[in-house]
N, C-alpha and C positions, 0 to 999 in steps of 0.2 A: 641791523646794519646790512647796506647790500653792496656790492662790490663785483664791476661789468667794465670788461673792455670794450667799451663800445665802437673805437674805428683802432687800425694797428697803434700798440703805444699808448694810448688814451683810456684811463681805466678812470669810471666813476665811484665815487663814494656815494650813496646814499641812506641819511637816517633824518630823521622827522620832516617828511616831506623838502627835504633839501637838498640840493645834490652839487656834488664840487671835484672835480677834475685833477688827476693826477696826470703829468703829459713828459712821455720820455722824449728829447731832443738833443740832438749832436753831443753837447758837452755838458749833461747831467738831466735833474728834473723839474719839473715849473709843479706849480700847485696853481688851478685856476678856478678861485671864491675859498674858501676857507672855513665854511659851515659855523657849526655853534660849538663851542664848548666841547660835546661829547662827541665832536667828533675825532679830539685825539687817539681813542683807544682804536678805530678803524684803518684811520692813515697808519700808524706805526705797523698796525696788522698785515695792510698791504706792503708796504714798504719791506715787511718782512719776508714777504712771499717773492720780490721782488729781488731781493737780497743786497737790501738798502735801508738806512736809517732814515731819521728826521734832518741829519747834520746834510743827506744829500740833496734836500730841498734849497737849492740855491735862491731861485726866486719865486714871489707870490703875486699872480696878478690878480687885483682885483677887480672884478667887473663895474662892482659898487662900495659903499660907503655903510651897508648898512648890517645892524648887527648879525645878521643870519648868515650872514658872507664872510664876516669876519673872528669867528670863534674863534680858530687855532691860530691866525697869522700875529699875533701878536707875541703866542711861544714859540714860534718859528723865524721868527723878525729876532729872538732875542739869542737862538739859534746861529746865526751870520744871515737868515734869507732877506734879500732886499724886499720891501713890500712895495708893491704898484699901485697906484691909483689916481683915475680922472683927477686934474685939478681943480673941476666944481665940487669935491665928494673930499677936499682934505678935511674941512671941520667934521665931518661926523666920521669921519674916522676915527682922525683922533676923539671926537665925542661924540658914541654912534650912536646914543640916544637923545640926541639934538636935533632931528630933522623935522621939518612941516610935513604931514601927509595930507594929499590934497582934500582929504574929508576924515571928521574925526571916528576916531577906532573902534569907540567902544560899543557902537551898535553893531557890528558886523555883526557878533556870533550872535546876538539875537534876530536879525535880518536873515544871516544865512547858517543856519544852523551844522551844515554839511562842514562849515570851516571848523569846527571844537574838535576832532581829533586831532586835525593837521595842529594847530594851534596849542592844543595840551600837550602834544608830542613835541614842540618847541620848548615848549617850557621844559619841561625835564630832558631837556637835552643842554640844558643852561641859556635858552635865552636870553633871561633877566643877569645875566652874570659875564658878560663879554669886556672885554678891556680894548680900548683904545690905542692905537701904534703909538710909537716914538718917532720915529724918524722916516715917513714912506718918501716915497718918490714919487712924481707925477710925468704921465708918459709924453709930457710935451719935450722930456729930453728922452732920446734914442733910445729903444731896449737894443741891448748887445746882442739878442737873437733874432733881431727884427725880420731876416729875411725867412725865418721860421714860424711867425706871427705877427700878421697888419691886428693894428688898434685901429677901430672903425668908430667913432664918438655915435653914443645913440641916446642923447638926455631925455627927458621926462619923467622915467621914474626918479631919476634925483637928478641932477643937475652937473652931474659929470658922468652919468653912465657912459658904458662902455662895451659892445662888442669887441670877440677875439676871434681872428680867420686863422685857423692853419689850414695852410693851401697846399699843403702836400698830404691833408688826410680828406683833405673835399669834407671839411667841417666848418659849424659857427658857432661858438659858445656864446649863448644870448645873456648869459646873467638873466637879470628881472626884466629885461627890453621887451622879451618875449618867452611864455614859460607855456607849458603843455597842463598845468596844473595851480589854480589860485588859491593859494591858502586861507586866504581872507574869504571867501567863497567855497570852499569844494570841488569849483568846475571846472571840469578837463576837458583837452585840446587847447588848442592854439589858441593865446590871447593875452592880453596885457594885464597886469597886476591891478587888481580892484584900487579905487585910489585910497584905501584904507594906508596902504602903502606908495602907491603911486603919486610923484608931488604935484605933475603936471602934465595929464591926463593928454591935452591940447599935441605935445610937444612928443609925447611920447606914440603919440597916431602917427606923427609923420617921419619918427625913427624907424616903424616900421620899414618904409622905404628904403632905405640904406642896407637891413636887413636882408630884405628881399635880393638888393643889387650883387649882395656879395656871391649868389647864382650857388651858393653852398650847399651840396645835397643834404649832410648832415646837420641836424639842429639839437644843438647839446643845449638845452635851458637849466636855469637857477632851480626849477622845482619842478615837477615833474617828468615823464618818458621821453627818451630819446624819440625827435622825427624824421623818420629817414625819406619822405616824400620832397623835401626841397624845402628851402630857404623862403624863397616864390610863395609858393603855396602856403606854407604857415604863416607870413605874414597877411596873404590876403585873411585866411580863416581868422586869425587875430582881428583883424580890421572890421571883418563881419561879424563878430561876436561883442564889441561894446566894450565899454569900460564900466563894471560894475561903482 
């Protein structure tokens, strides 16, 4: 487990190629993506450093629907935290093993062999073991801290995805819209999710865009390294790199 404040306030978790956002604001804490399973022993870890529980995680936004974003927000939902998410992305929430991915899975690790760590490090971090919300919310009604974070819609990888701007840290948490590292692959930099996971390869090219506009220095992605080069730029390098 690794654990980085990457802009003031904003500390990442990261454990099996996944990385999910602790974010301090005005009246408590947001969680943004919720990793797998084992990510609970980290958060409380942090939270402890922090000199905060789990009871202070008020809300959980979700970038997406799918089970690697969702491990803990379902102990957290049961906790009091509201959980967030796109309205194309409520069924696989609630059944996060329900989704189409635009090409089928099971060739990747034979195709890209670089993906079987990130991959097995999923698994044992509970992949296959994720539970679906009870009750989320979907952000076409207002977040209460809105002026502390724009919801930017950026579908393709699933069909409600979602970028998050905080604009008073000059950051963009991309979710799977755009990530610095492909798990279904191995390959790093800037680029969009192989369609092992990606539902709509097509749609998710021209999310890019929006991405770019939000002029965000900071690129806080779903799975791998922060990009501190600009929003602009990672999404062009995305763009130029394909969709496996």
């Amino acid at each position: 487990m690794d654990t980085l404040e990457v802009a003031p306030g904003v500390h990442a978790l990261t454990r099996a190629s996944t990385v999910c956002y602790v974010v301090e604001i005005d009246d408590g804490l947001l969680m943004v993506d919720a990793g797998l399973p084992g990510f609970w022993t980290d958060l409380v870890a942090l939270l402890r450093r922090l000199g905060r529980t789990p009871r202070d995680v008020s809300h959980v936004l979700l970038t997406h629907g799918h089970f690697d974003h969702l491990g803990v927000a379902r102990r957290l939902e049961k906790l009091g935290a509201v959980v967030w998410v796109g309205g194309g992305d409520l069924r696989i929430a609630r059944h996060p093993y329900r989704y189409v991915p635009g090409r089928a899975r099971l060739a990747y690790p034979f195709q890209h062999p670089g993906s079987l760590p990130h991959l097995a490090a999923m698994a044992r971090a509970g992949a296959f073991w994720v539970g679906g919300l009870d009750a989320p919310r979907t952000y076409d009604d207002e977040l209460p801290f809105a002026a502390q974070v724009r919801v930017v819609p950026t579908p393709g990888h699933t069909d409600g995805h979602v970028a998050l701007v905080l604009p008073d840290r000059d950051a963009v948490l991309t979710g799977d819209a755009l990530v610095t590292l492909d798990p279904y692959t191995g390959r790093r930099g800037p680029r969009i999710v192989a369609r092992a996971g990606t539902h709509d390869a097509g749609r998710a090219r021209q999310s890019l865009a929006a991405l770019a506009d939000t002029g965000a220095r900071l690129v806080l992605p779903g799975h791998g390294e922060v990009w501190r080069d600009g929003a602009e730029a990672a999404a062009l390098r995305a763009a130029e790199a394909g969709v496996a």
